[in-house]
Structure formats: C-alpha cells, structure tokens
C-alpha positions as CSV (number, residue, x, y, z in Angstrom):
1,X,11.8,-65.0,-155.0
2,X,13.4,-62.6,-157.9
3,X,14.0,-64.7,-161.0
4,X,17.7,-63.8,-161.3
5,X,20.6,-66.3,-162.4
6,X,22.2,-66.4,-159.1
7,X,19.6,-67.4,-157.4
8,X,17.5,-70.1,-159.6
9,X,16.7,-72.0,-161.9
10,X,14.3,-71.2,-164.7
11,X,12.3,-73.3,-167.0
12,X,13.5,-73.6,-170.3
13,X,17.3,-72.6,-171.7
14,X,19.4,-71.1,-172.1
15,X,20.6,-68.8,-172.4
16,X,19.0,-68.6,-174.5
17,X,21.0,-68.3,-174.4
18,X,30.8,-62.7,-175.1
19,X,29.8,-59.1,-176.0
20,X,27.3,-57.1,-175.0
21,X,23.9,-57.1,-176.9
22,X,24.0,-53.5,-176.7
23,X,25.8,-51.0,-174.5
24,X,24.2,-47.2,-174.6
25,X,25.5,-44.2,-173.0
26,X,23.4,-42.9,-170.2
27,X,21.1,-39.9,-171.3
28,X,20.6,-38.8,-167.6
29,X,23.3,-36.9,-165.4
30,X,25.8,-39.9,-164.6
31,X,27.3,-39.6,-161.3
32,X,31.1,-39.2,-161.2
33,X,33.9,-39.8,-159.0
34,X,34.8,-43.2,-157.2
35,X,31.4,-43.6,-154.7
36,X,30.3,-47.3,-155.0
37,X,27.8,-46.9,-152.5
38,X,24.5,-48.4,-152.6
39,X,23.2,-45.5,-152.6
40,X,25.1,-44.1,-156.0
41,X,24.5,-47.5,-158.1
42,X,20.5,-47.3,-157.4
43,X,21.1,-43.6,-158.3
44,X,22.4,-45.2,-161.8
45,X,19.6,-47.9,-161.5
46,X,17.0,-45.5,-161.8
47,X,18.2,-42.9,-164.2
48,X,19.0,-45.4,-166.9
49,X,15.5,-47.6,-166.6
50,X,13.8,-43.8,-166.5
51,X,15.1,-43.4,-170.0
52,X,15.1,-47.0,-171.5
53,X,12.3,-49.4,-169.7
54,X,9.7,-49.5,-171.6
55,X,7.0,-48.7,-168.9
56,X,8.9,-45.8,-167.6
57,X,5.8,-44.0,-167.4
58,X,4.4,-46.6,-164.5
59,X,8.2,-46.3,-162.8
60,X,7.5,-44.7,-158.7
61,X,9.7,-41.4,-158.2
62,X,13.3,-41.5,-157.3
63,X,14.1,-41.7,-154.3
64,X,17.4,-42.3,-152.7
65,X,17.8,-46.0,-151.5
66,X,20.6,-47.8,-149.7
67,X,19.1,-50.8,-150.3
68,X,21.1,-53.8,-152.8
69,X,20.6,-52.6,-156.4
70,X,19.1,-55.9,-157.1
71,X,16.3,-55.6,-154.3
72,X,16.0,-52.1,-155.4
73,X,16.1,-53.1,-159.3
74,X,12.5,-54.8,-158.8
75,X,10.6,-52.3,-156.8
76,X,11.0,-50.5,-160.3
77,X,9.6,-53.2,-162.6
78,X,6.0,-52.7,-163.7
79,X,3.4,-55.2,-162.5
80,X,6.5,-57.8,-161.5
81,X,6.3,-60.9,-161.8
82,X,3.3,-60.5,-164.1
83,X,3.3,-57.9,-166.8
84,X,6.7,-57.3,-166.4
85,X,8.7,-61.4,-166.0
86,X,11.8,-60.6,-168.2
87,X,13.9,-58.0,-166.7
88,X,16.6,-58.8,-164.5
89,X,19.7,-57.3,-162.7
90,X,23.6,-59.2,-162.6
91,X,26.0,-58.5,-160.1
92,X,28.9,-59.5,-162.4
93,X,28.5,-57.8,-166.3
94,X,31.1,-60.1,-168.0
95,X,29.1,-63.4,-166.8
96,X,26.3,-61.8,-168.1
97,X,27.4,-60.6,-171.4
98,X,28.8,-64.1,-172.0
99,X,26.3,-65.6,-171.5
100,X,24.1,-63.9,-173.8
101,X,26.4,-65.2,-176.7
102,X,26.3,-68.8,-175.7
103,X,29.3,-68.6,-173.8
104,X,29.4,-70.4,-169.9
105,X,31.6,-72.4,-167.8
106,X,29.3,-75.8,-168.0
107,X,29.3,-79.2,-168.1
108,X,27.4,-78.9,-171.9
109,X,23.9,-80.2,-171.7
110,X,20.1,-80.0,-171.3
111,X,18.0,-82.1,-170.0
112,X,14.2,-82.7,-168.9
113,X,13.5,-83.2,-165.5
114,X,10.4,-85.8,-164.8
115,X,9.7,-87.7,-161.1
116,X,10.2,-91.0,-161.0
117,X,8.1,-92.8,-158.0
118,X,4.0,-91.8,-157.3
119,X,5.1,-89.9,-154.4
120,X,6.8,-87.3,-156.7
121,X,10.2,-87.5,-154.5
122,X,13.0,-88.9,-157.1
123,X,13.8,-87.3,-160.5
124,X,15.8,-88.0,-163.6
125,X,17.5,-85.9,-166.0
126,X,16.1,-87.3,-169.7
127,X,19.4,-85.7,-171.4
128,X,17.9,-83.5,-174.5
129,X,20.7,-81.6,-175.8
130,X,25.0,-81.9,-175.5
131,X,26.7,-79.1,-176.8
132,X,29.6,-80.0,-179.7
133,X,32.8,-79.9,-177.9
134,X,32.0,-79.2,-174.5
135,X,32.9,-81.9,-171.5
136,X,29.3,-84.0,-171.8
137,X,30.4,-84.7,-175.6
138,X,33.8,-85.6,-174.5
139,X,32.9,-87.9,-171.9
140,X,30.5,-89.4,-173.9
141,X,27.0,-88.6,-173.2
142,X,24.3,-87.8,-175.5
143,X,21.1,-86.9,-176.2
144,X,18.7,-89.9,-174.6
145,X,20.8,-90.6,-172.2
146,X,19.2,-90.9,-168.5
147,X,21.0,-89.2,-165.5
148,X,19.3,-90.9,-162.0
149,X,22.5,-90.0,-159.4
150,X,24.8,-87.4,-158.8
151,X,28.3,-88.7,-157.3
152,X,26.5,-91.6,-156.1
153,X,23.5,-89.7,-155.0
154,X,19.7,-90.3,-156.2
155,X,18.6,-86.9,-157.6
156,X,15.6,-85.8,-155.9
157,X,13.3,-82.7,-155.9
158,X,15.3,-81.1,-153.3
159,X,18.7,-81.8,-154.2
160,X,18.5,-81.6,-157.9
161,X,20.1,-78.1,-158.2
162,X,23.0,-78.1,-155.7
163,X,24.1,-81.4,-157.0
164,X,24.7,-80.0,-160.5
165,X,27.1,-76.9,-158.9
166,X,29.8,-78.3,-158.7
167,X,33.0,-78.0,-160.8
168,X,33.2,-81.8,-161.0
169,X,30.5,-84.3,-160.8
170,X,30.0,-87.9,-161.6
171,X,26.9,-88.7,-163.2
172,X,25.0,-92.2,-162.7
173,X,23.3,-93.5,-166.1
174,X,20.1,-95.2,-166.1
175,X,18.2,-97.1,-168.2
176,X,14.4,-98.1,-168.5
177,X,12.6,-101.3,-169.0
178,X,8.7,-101.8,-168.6
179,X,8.1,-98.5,-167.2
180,X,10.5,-98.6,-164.2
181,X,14.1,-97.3,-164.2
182,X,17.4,-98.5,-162.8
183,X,20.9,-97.6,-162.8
184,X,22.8,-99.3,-165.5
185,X,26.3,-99.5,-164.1
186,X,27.7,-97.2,-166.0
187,X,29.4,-93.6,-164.5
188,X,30.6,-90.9,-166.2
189,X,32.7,-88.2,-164.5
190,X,32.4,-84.6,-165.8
191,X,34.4,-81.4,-165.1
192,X,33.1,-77.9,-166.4
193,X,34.7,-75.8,-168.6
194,X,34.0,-72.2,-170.4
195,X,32.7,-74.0,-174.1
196,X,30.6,-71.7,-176.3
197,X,27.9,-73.2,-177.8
198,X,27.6,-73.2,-182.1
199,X,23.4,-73.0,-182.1
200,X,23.4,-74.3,-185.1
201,X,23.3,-77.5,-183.5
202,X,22.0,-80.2,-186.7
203,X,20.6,-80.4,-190.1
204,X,19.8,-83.2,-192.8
205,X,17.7,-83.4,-195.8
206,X,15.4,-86.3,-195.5
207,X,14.0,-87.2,-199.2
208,X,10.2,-88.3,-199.2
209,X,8.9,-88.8,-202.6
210,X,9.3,-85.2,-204.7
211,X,9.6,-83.6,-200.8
212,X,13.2,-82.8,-200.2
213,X,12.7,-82.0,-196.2
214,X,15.3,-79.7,-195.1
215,X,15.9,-80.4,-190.8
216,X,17.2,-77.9,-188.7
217,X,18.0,-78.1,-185.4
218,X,19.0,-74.6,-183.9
219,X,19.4,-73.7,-180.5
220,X,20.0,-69.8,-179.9
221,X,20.1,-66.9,-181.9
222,X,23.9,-65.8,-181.4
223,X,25.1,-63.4,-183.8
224,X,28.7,-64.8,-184.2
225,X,27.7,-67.9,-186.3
226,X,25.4,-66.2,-188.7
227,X,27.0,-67.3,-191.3
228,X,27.0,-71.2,-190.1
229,X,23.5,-70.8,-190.6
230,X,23.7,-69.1,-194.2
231,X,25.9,-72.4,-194.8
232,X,23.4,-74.6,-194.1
233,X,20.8,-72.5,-196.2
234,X,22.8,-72.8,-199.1
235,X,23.5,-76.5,-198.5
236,X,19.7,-76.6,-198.5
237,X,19.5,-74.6,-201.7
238,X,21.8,-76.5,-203.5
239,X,19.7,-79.4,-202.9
240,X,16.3,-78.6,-204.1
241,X,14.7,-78.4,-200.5
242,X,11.4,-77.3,-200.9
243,X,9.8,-78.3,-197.4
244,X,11.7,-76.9,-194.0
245,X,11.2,-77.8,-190.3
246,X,12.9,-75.7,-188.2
247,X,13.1,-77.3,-184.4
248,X,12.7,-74.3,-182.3
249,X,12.0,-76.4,-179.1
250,X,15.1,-76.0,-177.1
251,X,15.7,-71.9,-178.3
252,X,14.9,-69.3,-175.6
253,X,16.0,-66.6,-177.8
254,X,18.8,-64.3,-178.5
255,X,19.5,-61.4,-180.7
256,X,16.8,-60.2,-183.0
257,X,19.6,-59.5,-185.3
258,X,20.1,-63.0,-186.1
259,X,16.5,-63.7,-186.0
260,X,16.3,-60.9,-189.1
261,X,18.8,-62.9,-191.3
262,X,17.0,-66.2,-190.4
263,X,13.6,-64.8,-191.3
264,X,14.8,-63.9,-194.7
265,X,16.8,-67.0,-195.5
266,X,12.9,-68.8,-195.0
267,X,10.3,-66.2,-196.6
268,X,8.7,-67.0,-199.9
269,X,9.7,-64.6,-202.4
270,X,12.4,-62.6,-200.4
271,X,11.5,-58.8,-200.5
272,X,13.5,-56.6,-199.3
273,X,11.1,-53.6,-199.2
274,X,8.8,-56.2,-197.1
275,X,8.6,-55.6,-193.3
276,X,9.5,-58.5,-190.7
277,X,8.6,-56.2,-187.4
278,X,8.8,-52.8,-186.0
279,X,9.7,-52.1,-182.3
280,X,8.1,-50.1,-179.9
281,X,9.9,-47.9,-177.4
282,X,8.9,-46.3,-174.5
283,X,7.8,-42.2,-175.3
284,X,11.7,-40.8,-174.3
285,X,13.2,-43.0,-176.7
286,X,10.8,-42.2,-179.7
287,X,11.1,-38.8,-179.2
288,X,15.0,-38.6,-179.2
289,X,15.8,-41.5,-181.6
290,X,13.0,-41.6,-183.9
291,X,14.9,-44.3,-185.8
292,X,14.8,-46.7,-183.4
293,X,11.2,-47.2,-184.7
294,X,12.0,-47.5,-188.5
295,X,10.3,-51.1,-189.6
296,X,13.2,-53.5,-190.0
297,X,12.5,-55.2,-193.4
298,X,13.7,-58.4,-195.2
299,X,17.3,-58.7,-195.7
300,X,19.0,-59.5,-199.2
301,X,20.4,-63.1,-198.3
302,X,21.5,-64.9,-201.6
303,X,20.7,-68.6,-200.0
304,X,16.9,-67.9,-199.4
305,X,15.1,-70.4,-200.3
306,X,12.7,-68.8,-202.3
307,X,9.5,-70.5,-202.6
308,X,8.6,-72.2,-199.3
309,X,4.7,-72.3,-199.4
310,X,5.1,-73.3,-195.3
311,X,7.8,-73.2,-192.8
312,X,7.0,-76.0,-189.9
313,X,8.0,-75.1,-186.6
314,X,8.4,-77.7,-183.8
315,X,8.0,-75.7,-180.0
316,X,8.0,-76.2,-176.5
317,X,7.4,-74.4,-173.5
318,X,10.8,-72.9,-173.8
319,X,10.7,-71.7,-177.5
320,X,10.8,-67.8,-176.8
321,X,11.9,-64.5,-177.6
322,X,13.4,-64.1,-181.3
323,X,12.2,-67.7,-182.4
324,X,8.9,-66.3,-181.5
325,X,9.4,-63.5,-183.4
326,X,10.4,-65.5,-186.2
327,X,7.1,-67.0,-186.2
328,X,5.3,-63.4,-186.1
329,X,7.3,-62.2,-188.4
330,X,6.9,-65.0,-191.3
331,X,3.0,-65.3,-190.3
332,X,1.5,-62.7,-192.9
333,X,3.9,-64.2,-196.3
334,X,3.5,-67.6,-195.7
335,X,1.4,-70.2,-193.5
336,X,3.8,-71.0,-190.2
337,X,2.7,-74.1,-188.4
338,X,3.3,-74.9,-185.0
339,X,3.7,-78.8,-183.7
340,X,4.2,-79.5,-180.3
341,X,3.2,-77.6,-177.4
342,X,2.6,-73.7,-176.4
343,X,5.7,-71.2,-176.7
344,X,6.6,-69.5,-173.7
345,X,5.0,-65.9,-174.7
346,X,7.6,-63.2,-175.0
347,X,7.1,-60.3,-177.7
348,X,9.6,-58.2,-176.0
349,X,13.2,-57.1,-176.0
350,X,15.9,-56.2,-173.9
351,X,19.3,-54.3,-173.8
352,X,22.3,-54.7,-171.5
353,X,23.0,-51.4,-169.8
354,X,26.5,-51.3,-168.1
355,X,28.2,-48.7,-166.3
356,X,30.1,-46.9,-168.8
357,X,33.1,-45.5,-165.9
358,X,33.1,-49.6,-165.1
359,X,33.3,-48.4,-162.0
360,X,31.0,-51.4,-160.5
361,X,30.2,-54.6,-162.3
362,X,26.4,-54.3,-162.2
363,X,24.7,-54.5,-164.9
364,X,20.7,-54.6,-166.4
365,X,18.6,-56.1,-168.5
366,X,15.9,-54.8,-169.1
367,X,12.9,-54.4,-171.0
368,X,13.4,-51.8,-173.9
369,X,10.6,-52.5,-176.3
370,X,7.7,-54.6,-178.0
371,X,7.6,-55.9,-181.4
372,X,4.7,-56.5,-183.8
373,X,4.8,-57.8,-187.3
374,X,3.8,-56.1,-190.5
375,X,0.1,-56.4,-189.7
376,X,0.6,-55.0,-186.5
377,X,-0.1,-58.3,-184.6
378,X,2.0,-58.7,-181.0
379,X,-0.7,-61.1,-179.5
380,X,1.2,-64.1,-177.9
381,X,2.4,-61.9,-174.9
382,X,1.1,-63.9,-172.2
383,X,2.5,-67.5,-170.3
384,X,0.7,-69.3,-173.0
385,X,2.2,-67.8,-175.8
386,X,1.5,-69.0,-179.1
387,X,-0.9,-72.1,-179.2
388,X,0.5,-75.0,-181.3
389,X,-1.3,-75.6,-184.6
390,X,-0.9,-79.4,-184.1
391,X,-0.6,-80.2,-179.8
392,X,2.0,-83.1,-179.4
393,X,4.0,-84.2,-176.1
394,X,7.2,-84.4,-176.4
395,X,6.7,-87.5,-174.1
396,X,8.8,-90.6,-175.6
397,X,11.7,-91.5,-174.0
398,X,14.6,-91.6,-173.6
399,X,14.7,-89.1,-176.4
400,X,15.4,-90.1,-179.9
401,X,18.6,-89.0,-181.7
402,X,18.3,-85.7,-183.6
403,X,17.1,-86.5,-187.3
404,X,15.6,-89.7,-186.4
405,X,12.3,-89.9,-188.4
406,X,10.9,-91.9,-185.4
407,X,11.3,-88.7,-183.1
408,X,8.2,-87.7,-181.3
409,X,7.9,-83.7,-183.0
410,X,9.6,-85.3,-186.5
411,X,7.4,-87.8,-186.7
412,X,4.5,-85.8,-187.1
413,X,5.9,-82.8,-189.5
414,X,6.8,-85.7,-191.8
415,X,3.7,-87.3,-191.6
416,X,1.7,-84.0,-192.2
417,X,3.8,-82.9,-195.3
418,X,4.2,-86.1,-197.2
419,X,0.3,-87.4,-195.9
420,X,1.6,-90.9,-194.9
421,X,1.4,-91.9,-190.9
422,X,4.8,-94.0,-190.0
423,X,5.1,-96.8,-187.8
424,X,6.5,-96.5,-185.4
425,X,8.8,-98.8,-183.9
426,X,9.1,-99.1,-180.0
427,X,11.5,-101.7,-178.1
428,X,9.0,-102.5,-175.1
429,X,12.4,-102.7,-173.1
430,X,14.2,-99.9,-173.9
431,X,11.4,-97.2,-174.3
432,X,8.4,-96.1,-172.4
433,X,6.1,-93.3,-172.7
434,X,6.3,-90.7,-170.0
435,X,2.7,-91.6,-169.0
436,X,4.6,-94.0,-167.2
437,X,6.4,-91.6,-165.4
438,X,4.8,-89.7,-162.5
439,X,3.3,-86.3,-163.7
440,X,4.4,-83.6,-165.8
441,X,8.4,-82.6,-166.2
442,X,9.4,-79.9,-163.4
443,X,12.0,-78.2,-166.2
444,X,12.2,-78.7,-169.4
445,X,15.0,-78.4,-171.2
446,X,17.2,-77.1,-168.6
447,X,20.6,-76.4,-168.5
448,X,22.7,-77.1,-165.3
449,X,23.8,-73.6,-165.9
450,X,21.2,-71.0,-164.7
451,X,22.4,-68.5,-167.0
452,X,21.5,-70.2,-169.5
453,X,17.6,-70.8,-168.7
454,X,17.0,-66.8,-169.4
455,X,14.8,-66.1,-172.4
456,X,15.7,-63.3,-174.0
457,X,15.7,-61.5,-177.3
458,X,18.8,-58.3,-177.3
459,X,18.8,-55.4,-179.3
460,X,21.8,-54.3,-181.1
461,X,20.8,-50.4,-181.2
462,X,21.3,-48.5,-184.5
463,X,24.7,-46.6,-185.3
C-alpha cells in the first residue's frame, strides 16, 4: 500500500507538519496546451523527478504511461519503500501546501494509540497534544485526556481510522483505575475546522538551584512563527537560562529554514562563519545551480543564548526531518543529548513541485537532497535513526501536563542536569504504567488528520 495522505495513516505527526515550501520552474520541455490526460501529467511526472530526485540516476527510462500519476509516481522512486520512504504524490496541491505550514481542517489533537484487552482488539486514544485555538481546546479536552468511543462506539483496531473522518464526532472520555479502564460519563462533541497550528506550542523556566532550565515544547518547524520562537529565546535570555530542553517528541519536521534560525538561537558561541549543514543534490542540479550546495552557516540571531555547554533533547519515534537535523547540526559545537527513544531516521529533504500552467492540481514531493553537518556526518538515515543517549518510555499515563516536573521525558532531563532523582508521585487510581496496557502503541503521536502524520523537512530554494 503507497504511504500517501489519502490513503493512510502514518506513524508519527504531522504534518509535520499555506504556501508552498518551494515552487521551481520545470528545466525540461513542459508540455503545453489544455491535454490533462494521463498520459500528459506522467509526461510532467517524469521530466520534473529526471531533474530534481535525488536518485535520478537509478530513475527507468520514460516511457509513455496511461496509468494514475500516483501509481505511476512510485514505479519511479528508488528502492521504494526502503531507500526511498519519503516521497509522495497529492492529487489536490492546495491541501498539500497547507498542510506543510500547519494548516488543516481538524478536530486539533494528537494522541497515542495503545490496545486495551490481551486479545489486542480495543484501543484508546491517550490524548498527547491539542492545538491552541482549534475545536479540541474549545471543547475542552487536553493533553491526558483518554478517548475509548467514537459517537458511542468502542474504538477498535479496525474502526479506529474511519471513526475519526468525520466532520463531527462525539468523543467518549475514559478514565483509569488499577490498570483497567472505563468510560467516565463524560462526552464531548467536536466539529472540525481549518485552525493552523502555532508550533511553538509551551515554554517555562523551571529554577533548580543556580540551573535556570529553559522548557520548550515545539511542534513543527513552520516558517511563519519564526519570530514566536525568537520571543521565547529572548524571554529565555532575559532570564539567565543557562540549561535548555528542547521537547522534540511530537515534531515530524518542516522547513530547514526554520530549523537554521533555531540552531543558531541554541549554539554556544554563535558564529556566523560556522557551518550548520550542506545539502547534496542530485548531479543535474550541481551542475546548473552550483549554489544550491554552498554550506548554510549560523545565522546572526541577537537572542542566542550564548553559552549553552548542552542542549537536551527529548525524542520519539516521530521526531524527524529538520529536528533531526537540528541535532546533526549542533553535534560538533556542543554535546546534544538525546532522552527518550530512537528518532525516526530522515537526513533528507524535499520540494513541492507544482504545475506551473495550474492546469491540473497534482503535485510532488519529492526527495531533492541529503544533508550532512560540518564534519560531514549524515549517519542516522535508517528506521532507527538516532539512538537516544538516555532510552526512556514515554509509558505513564494518562500523560502529564506539559511542564510538569513529574512528566515521564522531564523528569529525567531534570534529574540529569541538577544530579538529584525526584519522587515521584503516582495516584494508584488515577495512573498506571502502560505495562498495564496490552503491548506496544500502534501510532504514536497521531493526528486524526493524515496529512499531518507526513515527516518532512522543505527546502526553500535560493533566489
């Protein structure tokens, strides 16, 4: 089965998570004229991936193909789904390009799907994330709540997705006590709407001792809040931080852009002649625009901190894309620690090709290049991705509130920088480890949205 938003469900976010990453103008001879055959949009297909994929070199010749565009998209990919697990084809471009800014018609949360019963048959939604504004907030739920029906229906393995696509749902809340789980009597009824999501989702400063601990919570790497984030680095700045966890574990990516401006509001002793990564294209694009190569260094951001000896990082299985190469990038200046489990393994990027005429709404994305940091180092492009420095199951629910020094991932960041082990405090009635549930989570961290479980990391090409 392709791995397309139509058609499934992904692990992870959202996407991660509007306008176009990029647009580009098609080297090749672009057909003209008003055909919208099959035949003419493969045509397209395979003219534009010739120039931009980056393993054009392993693409079979063009041949002409009545076949769908999307069915014909993945006879071109290299190796697919193996070396090549990323690129994707969209029948509809402006669903697409919202999405990649954060921007979907959604009910606005996350949530971690785990069985319930030994015979691996019911599921619940452990509620991880609820974006500000959208219709979850409004009608009240939150991170930790438990979903276990669906207008009156018991979520199961099978009926888990349809039962979320739906323009209005009504959502059954649980609640947990010694390991077994029951409906509490309270509903909540939900109706979607088109929300955009601000990534920059939480931050505090927690004060241990001479630690000053700044938190950050962010959630995608979307280019128009930039400068919410350069708000919160200054807050931090103007408050002495001098220790920073930065809770990756819901991000699936976004634009590398914004993953520039984040990497130099964190290095230790911001220089801007410093290198954060170079990109790799494929041998047609080096040849033509041998700028596209030029190292992207350091940017001159007044609220860096300055003199972080250590950034922590908390991660899941869904931390990808750009807040992977955050953690590539920031390796060789400073120690980067990872707490919590392996990151899902992408060191490669993607551009939204579009027909420029608009005379179809298909639209690409595929992959364009590979990065590697100043050392040269790419090596976490496989499904295990980075390996966490410190392995820790996010496994305690239902999940604490954002901040909470009590919070599985938290708990141990603090506890490694200020040396001290907490206690921690668990209501036998109201919490239970997920070894009580029954096997590892099917998704984690998924959005109802399916857009929004793509993990990608856009280029914006150079002027």
């Amino acid at each position: 089965m392709k791995f397309t938003p139509a058609k499934s469900l992904i692990l992870g976010l959202f996407l991660t998570g509007s306008i176009l990453s990029c647009k580009v103008d098609n080297p090749a001879p672009t057909p003209t004229g008003t055909d919208k055959s099959n035949e003419t949009i493969n045509s397209w297909v395979y003219d534009n991936m010739k120039y931009w994929y980056l393993w054009s070199d392993q693409m079979p010749a063009k041949q002409t193909s009545a076949a769908s565009p999307e069915d014909y998209f993945y006879t071109l990919l290299n190796d697919y789904p193996n070396t090549d697990r990323f690129s994707w084809i969209e029948e509809d471009v402006e669903a697409l390009t919202n999405s990649l800014n954060g921007i979907n018609k959604v009910f606005g949360m996350k949530y971690t799907i785990y069985y319930l019963d030994n015979a691996q048959t019911n599921v619940g939604f452990f509620i991880t994330y609820v974006i500000k504004g959208s219709p979850a907030e409004k009608a009240g739920l939150k991170r930790g709540d438990i979903i276990l029906t669906v207008n009156g229906t018991q979520l199961d393995k099978n009926n888990y997705g349809t039962l979320t696509s739906a323009e209005t749902a009504t959502f059954g809340l649980g609640k947990v006590a010694s390991g077994v789980f029951s409906l509490s009597g309270t509903t909540v009824q939900v109706t979607k709407a088109e929300v955009q999501d601000n990534p920059v989702h939480y931050w505090k400063v927690i004060e241990k001792g001479n630690k000053k601990i700044g938190y950050l919570v962010y959630s995608q790497f979307i280019s128009a809040f930039d400068n919410n984030l350069r708000q919160v680095f200054g807050e931090f700045k103007s408050k002495g931080v001098n220790e920073l966890v930065l809770d990756l574990r819901l991000n699936p990516g976004g634009y590398i852009s914004s993953a520039d401006i984040l990497a130099s509001l964190i290095v230790k002793n911001l220089n801007t002649d410093n290198v954060i990564h170079s990109d790799q294209w494929n041998a047609n694009v080096t040849k033509d625009r041998p700028t596209y190569t030029t190292p992207t260094k350091f940017r001159n951001e007044p609220n860096n901190l300055g003199t972080l000896n250590r950034l922590y990082v908390l991660t899941s299985t869904g931390t990808a894309s750009a807040s992977e190469l955050i953690i590539n990038g920031l390796r060789p200046y400073m120690d980067v620690i990872l707490i919590g489990a392996h990151t899902y393994g992408k060191n490669v990027g993607s551009v939204t090709l579009s027909d420029s005429q608009k005379r179809w709404k298909w639209a690409m994305q595929p992959i364009v290049l590979r990065t590697v940091n100043s050392k040269g180092e790419s090596n976490y492009g496989t499904k295990e991705g980075f390996k966490p420095d410190y392995a820790v199951t996010d496994n305690v629910i239902p999940f604490k509130t954002w901040g909470d020094e009590n919070e599985t991932l938290l708990k141990k960041a603090l506890e490694l920088i200020t040396g001290e082990v907490a206690t921690q405090q668990i209501d036998p009635n109201a919490r239970t480890s997920v070894s009580a549930m029954k096997g590892e989570p099917l998704k984690v961290n998924e959005s109802e949205n399916p857009y929004q479980n793509r993990k990608e990391m856009y280029v914006t090409f150079p002027k």
